[in-house]
TIROTOR-967983 format. One record per residue: residue in one letter; x negated, y, z of N, C-alpha, C in turn. Coordinates in steps of 0.02 Angstrom, whole numbers, plus 32768, in hexadecimal, padded with zeros to 4 digits. Example, Ala and Ser with C-alpha at 12.3 -4.5 7.8 and 13.67 -1.06 7.14 Angstrom:
// TIROTOR-967983
a7D6C7EE481867D997F1F81867D6C7F5B8186/s7D7E7F9081627D547FCB81657D7B8002818A/
This chain:
// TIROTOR-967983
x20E72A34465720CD2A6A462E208E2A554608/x205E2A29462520142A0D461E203929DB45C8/x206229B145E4207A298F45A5209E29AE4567/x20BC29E7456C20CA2A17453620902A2D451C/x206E2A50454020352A724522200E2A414505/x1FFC29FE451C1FDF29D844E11FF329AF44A8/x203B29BD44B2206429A8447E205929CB443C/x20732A11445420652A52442C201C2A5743F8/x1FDF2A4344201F9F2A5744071F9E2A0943EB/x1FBC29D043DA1FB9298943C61FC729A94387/x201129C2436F201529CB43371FFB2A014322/x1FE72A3343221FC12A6B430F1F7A2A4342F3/x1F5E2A12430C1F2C2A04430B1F3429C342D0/x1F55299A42C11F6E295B42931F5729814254/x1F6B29C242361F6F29C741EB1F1729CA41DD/x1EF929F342061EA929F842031E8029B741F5/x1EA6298042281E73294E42261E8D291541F1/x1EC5293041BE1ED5291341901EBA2926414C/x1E97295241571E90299141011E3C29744123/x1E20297B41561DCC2957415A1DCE29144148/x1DEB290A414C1DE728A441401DF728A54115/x1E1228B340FC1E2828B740B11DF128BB4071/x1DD228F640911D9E2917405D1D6728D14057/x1D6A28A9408B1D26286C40921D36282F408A/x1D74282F407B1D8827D7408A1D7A27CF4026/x1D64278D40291D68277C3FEC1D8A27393FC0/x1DAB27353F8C1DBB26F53F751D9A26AD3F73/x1D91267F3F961D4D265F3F721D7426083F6A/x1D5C25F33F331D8225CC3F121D7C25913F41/x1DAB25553F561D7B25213F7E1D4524E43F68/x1D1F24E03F981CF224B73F7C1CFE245D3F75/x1CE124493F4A1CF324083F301CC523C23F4C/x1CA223DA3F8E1C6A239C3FB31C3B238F3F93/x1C1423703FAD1BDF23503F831BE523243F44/x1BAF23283F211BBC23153EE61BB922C13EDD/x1BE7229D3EC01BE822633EC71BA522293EAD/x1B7C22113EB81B4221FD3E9A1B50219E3EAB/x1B8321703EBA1B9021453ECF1BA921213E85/x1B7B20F23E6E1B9C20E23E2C1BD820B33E4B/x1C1120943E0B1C4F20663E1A1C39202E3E3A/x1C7520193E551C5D1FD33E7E1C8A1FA23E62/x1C6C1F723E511C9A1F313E391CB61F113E6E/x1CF91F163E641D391EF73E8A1D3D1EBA3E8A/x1D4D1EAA3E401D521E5F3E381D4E1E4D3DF3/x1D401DFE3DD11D4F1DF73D9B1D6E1DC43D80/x1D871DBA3D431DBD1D823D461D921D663CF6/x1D661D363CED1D5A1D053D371D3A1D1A3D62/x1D461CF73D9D1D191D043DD41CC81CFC3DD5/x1C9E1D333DD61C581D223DE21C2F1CED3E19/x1C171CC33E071BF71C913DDB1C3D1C6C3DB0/x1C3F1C6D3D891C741C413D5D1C5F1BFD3D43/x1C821BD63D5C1C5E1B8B3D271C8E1B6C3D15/x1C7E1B473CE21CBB1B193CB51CDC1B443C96/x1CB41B853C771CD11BB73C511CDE1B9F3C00/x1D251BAC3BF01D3A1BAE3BAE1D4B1BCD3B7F/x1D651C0D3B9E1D751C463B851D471C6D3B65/x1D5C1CB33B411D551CD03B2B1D511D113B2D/x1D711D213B701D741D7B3B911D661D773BD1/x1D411DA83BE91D311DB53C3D1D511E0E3C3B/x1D6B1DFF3C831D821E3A3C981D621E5B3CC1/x1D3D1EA83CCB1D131EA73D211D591EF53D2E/x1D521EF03D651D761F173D881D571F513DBB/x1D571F8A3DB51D291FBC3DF31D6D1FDA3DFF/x1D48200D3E2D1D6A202A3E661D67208F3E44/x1D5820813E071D7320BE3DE91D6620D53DB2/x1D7C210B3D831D8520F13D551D3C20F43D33/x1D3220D23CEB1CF020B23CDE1CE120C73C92/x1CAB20D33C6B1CA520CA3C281C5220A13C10/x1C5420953BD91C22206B3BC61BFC208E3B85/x1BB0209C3BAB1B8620CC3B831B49209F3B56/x1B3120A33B2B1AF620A93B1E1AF520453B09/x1B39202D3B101B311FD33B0A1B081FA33ADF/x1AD11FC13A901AD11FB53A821A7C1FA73AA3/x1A681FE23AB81A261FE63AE11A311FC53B1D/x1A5E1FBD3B2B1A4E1F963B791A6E1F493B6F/x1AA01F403B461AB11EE53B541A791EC63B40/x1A671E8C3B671A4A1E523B7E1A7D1DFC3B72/x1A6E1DEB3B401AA01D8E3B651A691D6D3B64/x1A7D1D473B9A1A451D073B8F1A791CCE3B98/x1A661C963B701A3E1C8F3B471A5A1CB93B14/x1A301CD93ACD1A3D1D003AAD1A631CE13A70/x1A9F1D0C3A6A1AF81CE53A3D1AD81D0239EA/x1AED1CE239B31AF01CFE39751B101D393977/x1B401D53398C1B661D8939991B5B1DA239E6/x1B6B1DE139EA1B671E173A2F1BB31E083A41/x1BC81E133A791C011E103A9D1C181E573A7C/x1C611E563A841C7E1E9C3A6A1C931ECA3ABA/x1C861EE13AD11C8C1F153B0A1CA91F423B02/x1CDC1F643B2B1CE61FA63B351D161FB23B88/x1D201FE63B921D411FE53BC31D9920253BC6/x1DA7201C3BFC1DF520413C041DFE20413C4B/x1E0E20733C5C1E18209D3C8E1DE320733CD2/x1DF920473CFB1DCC202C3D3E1DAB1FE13D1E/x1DAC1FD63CE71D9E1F8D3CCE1D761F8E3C8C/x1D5A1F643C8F1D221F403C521D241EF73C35/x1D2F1F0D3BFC1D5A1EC13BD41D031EAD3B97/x1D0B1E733BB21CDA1E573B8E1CF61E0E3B60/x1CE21E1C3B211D121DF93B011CCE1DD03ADB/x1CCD1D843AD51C961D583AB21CA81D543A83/x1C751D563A3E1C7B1D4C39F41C4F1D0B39D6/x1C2E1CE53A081BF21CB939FB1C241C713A2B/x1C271C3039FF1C361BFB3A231BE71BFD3A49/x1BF31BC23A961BE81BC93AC11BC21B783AC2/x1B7D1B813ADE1B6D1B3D3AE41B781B173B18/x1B871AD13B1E1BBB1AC03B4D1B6F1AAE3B84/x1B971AA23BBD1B5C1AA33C101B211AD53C18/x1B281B233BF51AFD1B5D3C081B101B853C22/x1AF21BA03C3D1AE51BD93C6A1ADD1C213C4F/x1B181C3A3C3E1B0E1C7E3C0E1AFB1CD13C5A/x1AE31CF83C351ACD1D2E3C5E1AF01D683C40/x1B091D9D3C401B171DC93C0E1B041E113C49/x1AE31E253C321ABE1E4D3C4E1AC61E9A3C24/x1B011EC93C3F1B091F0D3C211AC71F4E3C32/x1AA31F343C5D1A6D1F5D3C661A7F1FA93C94/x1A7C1FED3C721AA720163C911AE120363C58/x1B0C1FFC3C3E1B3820223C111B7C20343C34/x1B7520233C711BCC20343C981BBF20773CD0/x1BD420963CC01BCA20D93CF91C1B20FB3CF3/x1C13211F3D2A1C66213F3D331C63217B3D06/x1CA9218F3D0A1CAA21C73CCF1CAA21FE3CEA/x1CA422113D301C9D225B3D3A1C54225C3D42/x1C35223C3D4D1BF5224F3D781BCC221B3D4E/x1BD121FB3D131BA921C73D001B7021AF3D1D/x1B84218A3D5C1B60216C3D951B49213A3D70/x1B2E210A3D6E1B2720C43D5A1B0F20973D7F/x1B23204A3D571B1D20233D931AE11FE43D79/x1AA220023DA31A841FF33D871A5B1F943D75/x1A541F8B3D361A4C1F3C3D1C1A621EF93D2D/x1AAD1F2F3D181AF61EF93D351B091EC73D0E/x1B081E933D261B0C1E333CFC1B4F1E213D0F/x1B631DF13CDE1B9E1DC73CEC1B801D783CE1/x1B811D503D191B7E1D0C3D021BAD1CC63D0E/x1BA51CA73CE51BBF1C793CD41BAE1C3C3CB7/x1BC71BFD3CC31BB01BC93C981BE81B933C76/x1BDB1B843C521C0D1B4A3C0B1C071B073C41/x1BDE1AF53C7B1BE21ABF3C991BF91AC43CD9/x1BEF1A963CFF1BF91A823D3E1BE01AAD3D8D/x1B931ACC3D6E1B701AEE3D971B461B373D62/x1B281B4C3D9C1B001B923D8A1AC41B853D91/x1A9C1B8E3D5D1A441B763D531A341BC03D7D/x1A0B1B933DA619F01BDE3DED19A71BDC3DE6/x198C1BBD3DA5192D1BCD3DAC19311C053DA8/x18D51C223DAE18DE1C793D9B188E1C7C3D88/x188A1C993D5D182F1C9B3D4F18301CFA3D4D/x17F01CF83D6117E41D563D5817931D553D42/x17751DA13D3617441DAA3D2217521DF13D10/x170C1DF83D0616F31E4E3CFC16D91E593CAA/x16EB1E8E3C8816C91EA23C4916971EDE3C4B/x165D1ED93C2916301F213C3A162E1F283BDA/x16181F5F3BCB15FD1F793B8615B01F753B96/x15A51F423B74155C1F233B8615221F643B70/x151D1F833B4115001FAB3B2814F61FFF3B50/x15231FFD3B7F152D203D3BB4153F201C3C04/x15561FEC3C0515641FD63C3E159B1FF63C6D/x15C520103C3E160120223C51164B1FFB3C47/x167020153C6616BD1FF03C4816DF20173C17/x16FD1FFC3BED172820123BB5177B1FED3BC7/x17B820143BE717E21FF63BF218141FDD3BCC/x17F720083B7918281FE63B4818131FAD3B30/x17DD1F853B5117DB1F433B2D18101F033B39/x18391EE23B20184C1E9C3B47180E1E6F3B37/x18291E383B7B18101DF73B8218431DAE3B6C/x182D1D963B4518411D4E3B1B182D1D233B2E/x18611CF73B3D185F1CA93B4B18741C7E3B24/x18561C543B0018661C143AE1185C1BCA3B02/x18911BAC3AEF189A1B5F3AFC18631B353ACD/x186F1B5A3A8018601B3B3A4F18081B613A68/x17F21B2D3A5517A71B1C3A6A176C1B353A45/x17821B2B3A0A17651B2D39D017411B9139B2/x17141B8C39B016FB1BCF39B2170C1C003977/x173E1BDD394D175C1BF8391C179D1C123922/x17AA1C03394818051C15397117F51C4E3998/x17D81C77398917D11CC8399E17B41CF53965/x17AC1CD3392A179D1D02390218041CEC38C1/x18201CBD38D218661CB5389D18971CA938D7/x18901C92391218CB1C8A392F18DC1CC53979/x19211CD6397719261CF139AC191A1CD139EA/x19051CEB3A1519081CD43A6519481CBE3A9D/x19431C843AB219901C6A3AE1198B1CA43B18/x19521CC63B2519471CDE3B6F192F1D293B51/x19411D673B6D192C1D953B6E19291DC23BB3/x18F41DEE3BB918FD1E0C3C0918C91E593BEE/x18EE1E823C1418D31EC03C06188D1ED03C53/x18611F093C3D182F1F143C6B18531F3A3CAC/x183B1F433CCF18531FA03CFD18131FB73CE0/x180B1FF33D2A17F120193D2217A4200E3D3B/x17841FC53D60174E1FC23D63172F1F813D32/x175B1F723D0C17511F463CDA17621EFD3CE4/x17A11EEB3D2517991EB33D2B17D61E8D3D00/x17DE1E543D1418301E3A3D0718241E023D13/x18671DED3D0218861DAE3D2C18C51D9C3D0E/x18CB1D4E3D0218F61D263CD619091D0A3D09/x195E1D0C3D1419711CD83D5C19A41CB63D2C/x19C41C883D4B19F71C523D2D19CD1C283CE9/x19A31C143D1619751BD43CD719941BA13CE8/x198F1B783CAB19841B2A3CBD19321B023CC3/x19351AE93CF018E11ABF3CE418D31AAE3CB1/x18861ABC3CA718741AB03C6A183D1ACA3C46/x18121ABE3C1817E91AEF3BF918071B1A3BBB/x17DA1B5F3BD217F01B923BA717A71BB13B7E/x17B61BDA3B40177E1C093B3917A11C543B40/x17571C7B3B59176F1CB43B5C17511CE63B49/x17761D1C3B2A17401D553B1217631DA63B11/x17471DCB3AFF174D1E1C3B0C175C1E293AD4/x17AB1E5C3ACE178F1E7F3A86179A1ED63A86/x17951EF53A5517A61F3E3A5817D71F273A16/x18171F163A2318401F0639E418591F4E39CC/x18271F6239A118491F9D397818881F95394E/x18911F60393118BA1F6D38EA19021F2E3919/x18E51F2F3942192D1EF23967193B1EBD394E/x190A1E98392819091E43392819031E153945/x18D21E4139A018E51E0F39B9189F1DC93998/x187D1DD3397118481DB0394B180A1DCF394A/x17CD1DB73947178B1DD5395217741DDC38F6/x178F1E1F38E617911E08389117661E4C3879/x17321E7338A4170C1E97389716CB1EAE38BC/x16921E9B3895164F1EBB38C816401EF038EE/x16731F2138CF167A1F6138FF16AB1F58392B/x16C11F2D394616EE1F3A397016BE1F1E39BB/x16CB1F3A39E116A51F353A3916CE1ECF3A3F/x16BB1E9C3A4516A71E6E3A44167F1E533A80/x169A1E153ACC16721DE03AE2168B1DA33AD3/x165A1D7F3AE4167D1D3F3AF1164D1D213B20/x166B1CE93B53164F1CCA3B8016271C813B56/x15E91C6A3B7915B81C453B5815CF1BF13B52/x16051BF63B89162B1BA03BA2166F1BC53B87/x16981B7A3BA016DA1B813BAC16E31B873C03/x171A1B973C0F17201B9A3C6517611B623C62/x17511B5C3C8D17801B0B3CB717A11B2E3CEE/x17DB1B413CFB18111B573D1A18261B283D44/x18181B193D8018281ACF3DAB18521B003DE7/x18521B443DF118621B603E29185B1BA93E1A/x18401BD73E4518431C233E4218051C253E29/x17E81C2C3DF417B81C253DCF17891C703DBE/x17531C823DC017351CBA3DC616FA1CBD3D87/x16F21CE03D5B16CD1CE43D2B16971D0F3D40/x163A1D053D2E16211D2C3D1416351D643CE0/x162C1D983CF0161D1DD23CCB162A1DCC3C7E/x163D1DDF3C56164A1DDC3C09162D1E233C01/x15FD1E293BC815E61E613BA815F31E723B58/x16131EA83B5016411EAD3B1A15F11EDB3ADE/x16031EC63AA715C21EE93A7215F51F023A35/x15DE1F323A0615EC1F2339C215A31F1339A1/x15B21EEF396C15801ECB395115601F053931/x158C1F23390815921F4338E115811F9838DF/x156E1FCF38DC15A21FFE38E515B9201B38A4/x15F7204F38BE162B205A389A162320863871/x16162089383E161420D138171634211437F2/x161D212B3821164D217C38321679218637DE/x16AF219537DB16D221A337B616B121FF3797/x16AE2216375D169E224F374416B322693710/x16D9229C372716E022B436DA16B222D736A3/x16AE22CB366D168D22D6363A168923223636/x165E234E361B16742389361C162C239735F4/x163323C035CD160B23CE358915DF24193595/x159F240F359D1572244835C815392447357B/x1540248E3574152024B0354314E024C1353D/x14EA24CA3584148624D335A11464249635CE/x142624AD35D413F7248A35F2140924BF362B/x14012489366B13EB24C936AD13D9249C36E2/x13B124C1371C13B524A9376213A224C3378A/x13A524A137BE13A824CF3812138124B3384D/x138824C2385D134624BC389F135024C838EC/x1358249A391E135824AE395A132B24F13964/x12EC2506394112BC2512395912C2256B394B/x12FC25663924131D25A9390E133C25D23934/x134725A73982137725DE39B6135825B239F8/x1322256939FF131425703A3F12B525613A2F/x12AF25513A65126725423A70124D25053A5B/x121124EC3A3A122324B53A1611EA247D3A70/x1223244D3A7111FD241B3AAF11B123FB3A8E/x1186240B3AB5114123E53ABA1143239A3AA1/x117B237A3AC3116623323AC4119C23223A8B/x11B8233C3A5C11D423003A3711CB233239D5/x11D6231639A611CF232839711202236B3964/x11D9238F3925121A23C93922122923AA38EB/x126C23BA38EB129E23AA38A912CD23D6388B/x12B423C7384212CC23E53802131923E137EC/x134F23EF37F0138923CD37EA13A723E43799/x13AE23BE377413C123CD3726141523BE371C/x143723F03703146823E1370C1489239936C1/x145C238C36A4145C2345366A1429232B3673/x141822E9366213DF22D0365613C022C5361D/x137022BE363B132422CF361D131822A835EB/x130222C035B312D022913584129622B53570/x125622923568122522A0353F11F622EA357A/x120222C135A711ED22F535EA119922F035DB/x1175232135CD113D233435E4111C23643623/x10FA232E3632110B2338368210C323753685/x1090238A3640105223AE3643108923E63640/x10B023FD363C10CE2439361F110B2446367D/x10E6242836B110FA243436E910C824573713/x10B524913719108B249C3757109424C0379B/x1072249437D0107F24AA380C103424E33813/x1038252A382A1001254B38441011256E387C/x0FD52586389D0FDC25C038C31002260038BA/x0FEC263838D71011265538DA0FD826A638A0/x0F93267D38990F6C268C387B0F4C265F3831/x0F8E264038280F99263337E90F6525DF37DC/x0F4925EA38290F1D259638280F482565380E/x0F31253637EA0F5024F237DD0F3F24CC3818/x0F8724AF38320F61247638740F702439384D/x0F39240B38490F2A23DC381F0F35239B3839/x0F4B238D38780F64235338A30FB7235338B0/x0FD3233A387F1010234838551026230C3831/x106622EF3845108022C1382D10CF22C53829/x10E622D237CC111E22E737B1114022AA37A0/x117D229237B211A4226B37A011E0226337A2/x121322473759126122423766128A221F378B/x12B8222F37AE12D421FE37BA130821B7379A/x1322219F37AD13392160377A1387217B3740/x138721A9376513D721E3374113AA220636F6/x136B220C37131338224136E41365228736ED/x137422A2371F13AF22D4372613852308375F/x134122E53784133222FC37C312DF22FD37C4/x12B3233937BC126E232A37B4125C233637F9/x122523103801120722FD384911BE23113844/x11B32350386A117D236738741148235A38C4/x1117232D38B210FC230638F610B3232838F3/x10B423383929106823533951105E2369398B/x1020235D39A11013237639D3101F23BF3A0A/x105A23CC3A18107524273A1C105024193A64/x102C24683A4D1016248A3A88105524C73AB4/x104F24B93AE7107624E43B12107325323B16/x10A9255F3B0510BE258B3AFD109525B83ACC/x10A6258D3A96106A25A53A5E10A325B03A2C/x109D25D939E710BF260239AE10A525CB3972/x10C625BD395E10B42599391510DC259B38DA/x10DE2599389A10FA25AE387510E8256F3838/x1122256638221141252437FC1141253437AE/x11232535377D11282561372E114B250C3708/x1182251836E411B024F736C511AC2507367D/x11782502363C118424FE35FC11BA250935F8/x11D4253935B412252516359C122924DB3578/x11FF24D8354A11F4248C353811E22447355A/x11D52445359C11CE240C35BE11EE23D235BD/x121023CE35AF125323A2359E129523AA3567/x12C0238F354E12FC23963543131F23723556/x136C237B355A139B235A357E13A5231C353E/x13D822F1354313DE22C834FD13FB22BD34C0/x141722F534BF143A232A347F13E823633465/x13B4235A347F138A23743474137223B23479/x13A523EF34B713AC241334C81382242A34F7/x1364246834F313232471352E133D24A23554/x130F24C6359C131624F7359C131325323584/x13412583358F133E2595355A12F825CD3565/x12D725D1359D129225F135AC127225D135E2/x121D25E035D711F125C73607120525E33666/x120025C6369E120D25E136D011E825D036E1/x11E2260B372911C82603378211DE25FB37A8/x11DF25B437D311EC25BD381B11D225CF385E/x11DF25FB386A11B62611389F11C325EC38E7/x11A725E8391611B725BD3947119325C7398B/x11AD25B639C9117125AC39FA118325613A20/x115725563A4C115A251C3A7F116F25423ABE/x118624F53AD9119B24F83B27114B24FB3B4A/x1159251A3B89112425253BAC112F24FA3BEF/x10F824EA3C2A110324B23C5A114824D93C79/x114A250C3C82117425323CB011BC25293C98/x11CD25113C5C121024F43C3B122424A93C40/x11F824983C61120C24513C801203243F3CB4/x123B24023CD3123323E83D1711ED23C53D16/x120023AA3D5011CC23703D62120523453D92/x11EE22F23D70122822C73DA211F922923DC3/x1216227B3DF411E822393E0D122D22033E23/x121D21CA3E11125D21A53E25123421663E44/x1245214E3E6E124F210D3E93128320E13E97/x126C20AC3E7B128C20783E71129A20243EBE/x12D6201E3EBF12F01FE43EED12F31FA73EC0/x12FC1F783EC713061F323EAC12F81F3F3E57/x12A31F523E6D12761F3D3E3412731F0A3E0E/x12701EF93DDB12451EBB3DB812511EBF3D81/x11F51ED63D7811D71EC13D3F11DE1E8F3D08/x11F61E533D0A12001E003CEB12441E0F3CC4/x12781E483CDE12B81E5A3CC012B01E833C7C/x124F1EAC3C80124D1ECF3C5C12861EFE3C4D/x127D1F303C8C12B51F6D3C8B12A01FAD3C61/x12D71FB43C3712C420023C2212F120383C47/x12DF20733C4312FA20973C70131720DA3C33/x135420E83C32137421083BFC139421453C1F/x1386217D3BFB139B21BC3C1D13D021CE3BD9/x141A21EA3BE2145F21E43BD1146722253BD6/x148C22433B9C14A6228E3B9914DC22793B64/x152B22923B74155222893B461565223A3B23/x155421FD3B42155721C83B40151C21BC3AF6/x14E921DF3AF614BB21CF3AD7147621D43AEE/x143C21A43AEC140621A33AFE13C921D63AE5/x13B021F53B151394223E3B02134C22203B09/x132C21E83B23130E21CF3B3E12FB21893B66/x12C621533B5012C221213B86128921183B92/x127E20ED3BCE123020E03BDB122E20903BF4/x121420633BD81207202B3BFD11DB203E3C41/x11FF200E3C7411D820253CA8119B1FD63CC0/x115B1FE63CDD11281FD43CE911271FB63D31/x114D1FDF3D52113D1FE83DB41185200A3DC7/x116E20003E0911C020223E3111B620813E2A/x118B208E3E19117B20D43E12118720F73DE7/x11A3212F3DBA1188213C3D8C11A9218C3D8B/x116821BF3D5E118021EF3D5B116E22123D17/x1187225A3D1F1167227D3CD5117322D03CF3/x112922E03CE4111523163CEE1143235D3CCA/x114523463C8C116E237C3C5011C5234A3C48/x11E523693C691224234E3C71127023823C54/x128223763C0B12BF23953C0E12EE23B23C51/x12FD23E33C4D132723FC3C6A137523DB3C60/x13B723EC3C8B13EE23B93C7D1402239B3CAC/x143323723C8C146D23443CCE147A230E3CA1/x145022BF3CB5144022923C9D1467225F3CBB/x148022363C91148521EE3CBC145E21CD3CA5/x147021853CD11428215A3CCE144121133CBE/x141E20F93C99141A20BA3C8E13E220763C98/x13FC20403CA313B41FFC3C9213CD1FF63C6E/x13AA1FD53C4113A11F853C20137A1F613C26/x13A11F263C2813641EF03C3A134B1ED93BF6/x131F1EDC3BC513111EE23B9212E81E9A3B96/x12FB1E643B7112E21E353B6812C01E143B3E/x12B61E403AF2127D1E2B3AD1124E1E5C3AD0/x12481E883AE612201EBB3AFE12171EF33AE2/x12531F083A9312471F273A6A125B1F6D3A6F/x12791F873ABF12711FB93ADD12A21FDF3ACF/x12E31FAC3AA313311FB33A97134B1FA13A9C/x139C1FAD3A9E13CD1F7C3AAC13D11F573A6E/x13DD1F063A8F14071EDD3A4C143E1ECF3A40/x14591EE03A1014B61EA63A1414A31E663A19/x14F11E573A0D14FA1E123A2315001DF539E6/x15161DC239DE15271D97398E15521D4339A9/x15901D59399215B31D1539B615B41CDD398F/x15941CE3394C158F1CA3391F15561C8A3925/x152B1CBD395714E71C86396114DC1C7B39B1/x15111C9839E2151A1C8F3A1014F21CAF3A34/x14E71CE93A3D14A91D0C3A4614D91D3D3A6F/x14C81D503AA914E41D933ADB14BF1DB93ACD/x14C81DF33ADE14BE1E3C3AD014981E4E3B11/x14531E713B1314381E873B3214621EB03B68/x14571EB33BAF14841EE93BE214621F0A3BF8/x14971F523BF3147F1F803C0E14B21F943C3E/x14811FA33C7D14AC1FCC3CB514BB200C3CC9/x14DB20203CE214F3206A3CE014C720733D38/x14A620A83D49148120C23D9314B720F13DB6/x14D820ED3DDD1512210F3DF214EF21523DFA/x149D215C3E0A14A721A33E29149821C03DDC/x149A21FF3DCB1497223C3DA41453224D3DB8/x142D22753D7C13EC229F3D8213EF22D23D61/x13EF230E3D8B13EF234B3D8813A523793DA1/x139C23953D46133C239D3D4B134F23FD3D4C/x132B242C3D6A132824643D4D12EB24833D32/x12EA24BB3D1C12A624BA3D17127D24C93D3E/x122A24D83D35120224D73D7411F924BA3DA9/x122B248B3DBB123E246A3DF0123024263E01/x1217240C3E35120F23C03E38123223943E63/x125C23553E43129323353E47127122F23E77/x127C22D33EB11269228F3EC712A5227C3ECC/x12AD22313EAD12F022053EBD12E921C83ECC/x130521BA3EF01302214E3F05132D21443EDE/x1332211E3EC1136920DD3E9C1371209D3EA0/x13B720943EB113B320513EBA13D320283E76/x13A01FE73E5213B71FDD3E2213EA1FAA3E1B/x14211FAF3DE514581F803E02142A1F2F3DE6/x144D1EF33E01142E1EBB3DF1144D1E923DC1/x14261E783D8114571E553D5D14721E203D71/x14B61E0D3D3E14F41DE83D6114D61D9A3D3B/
């Protein structure tokens, strides 16, 4: 009877707990695992890697799935470097590399795709992947390496290559291509493997236009002071890359009817310690500098006052002694100048203005580690990869009472004719380029506030 009766209340009870589950269960599509992040793996290649007594003309590489080839023209590498690029492409699990350059007989070729092979679902890549081979008997196994800095910031720039020549001659880097090429990473080093013994020259370039040739002063530019002698695993001093030159900003022309200008001093506080400036949107002629006055706020003339253009004549530079949190007012002739179409302003103005007060600036104190004076260090404070500020330093100490506010980096230089700037370099008179180092820590000033820091300074190479 016990088993009827729960038979009975089994099905009575099934349709309920089918119409609840029902209402909650949901579709959900299945999931596809983790996401694949494993670039292809080379299987095999025909010829076989190291290849020697190579004659041919096509290499085959083979992975383990299927493959495509990105970006080849930025990433192939041959060494030694062919009149022609290899023709590349790929199809389905394989990569066909086809030679267009006869082959010099007993070398050691490198062909180096960089990261142009990655898979096609997940464009993994595999990263600064070589094929080598040689026309002789054996595989040249020297290897030389070295580091590049941007002498002028003391940073790395990873689009520069590094060039190696056989040819000796200090003119075979400004007309001939290089047998040897090798790209930076990311802390500026590199490394040439499969040499033959021997002396080489070597140098840095920022090859803008892809010649491959040192055929412009603006281009970022080292070169080492010797040749290096490659007898084994060979290690270079430091290479510091310069432009001789700099580059001048491209602008378009554009035809301005008026005279005008503007003024930091128009929306902030004008700083104590450095000049206020006039900004003209053309440049100055026939500037009379009596028809500039700085006064109070009671119409005083302050008479310790020194007006001057800058080299644009685009920027007037007003120098004096500013007193702290004081009102002063700037009177601008309209006739003071004309631009060089002979165009003035079109009325006399006022600028009205005040100063920063102590309470708008830090105060910093820094201490210095592996001092010396004899390096003649300047000490360079960095905003936006431009210098806002430097100070030759005297002692391991140094501070400043009235200190911008901000988030600074820091720089040395070891400044060696003492002229309290950086120098370029000049490779026709063989002259290196003054270095500057980059201070890993950051300086962060607020206002009112006083900053103590140790530093340790890096040491030149």
């Amino acid at each position: 009877m016990k088993r009827l009766l729960f038979f009975l209340l089994s099905i009575l009870l099934i349709p309920k707990i089918i119409v609840l589950t029902s209402g909650c269960a949901q579709i959900m599509a299945p999931t596809g695992g983790p996401r694949d992040t494993l670039p292809p793996v080379l299987v095999s290649t025909n010829p076989k890697q190291p290849a020697t007594n190579f004659t041919g003309n096509r290499i085959n590489l083979y992975f383990d799935e299927y493959v495509e080839i990105r970006d080849i023209q930025q990433n192939l590498l041959v060494s030694p470097a062919p009149k022609f690029n290899p023709y590349i492409d790929s199809k389905l699990k394989s990569v066909t590399i086809r030679l267009r350059d006869t082959l010099e007989p007993n070398t050691t070729y490198t062909i180096n795709l960089g990261n142009a092979i990655r898979d096609i679902n997940e464009s993994n890549a595999i990263k600064n992947f070589s094929y080598v081979f040689s026309t002789g008997s054996t595989i040249d196994s020297l290897s030389f390496s070295g580091n590049v800095q941007v002498a002028e910031s003391g940073k790395v720039d990873s689009t520069l290559i590094v060039l190696l020549y056989k040819n000796l001659d200090d003119s075979a880097v400004l007309t001939q291509k290089p047998k040897y090429i090798a790209r930076l990473d990311g802390t500026g080093n590199f490394t040439f493997q499969n040499l033959s013994a021997g002396e080489y020259k070597v140098y840095a370039l920022k090859d803008i236009d892809g010649s491959r040739t040192y055929n412009s002063k603006t281009e970022l530019f080292a070169f080492a002071d010797s040749t290096v002698k490659v007898t084994g695993n060979t290690s270079l001093f430091s290479l510091y890359a310069y432009a001789e030159e700099k580059e001048v900003p491209k602008t378009t022309a554009t035809v301005e009817k008026t005279l005008r200008y503007t003024s930091k001093a128009f929306t902030q506080k004008q700083d104590v310690l450095t000049d206020l400036v006039i900004e003209f949107n053309k440049p100055l002629k026939n500037i009379d500098k009596q028809k500039i006055l700085l006064t109070d706020t009671l119409n005083n003339i302050i008479k310790d006052v020194v007006i001057t253009a800058d080299s644009t004549n685009k920027n007037i530079l007003i120098k004096t002694k500013w007193a702290q949190n004081s009102d002063y007012k700037l009177v601008i002739a309209k006739d003071f100048a004309t631009d060089t179409t002979g165009l003035s302003l079109a009325k006399s103005d006022t600028i009205r203005f005040k100063t920063k007060g102590e309470t708008d600036y830090g105060t910093v104190r820094l201490k210095f580690k592996n001092f010396d004076k004899n390096k003649n260090p300047v000490l360079q404070f960095v905003q936006n990869e431009a210098i806002v500020s430097s100070y030759p330093l005297t002692s391991e100490a140094w501070s400043a009472a009235l200190f911008n506010p901000g988030e600074y980096e820091m720089r040395i230089l070891y400044d060696e004719n003492k002229n309290g700037v950086w120098d370029t370099g000049n490779f026709d008179r063989k002259r290196q380029p003054e270095k500057v180092y980059s201070i890993s820590q950051k300086l962060s000033v607020r206002e009112n506030f006083e900053k103590d820091v140790d530093i340790e300074l890096p040491l030149p190479r």
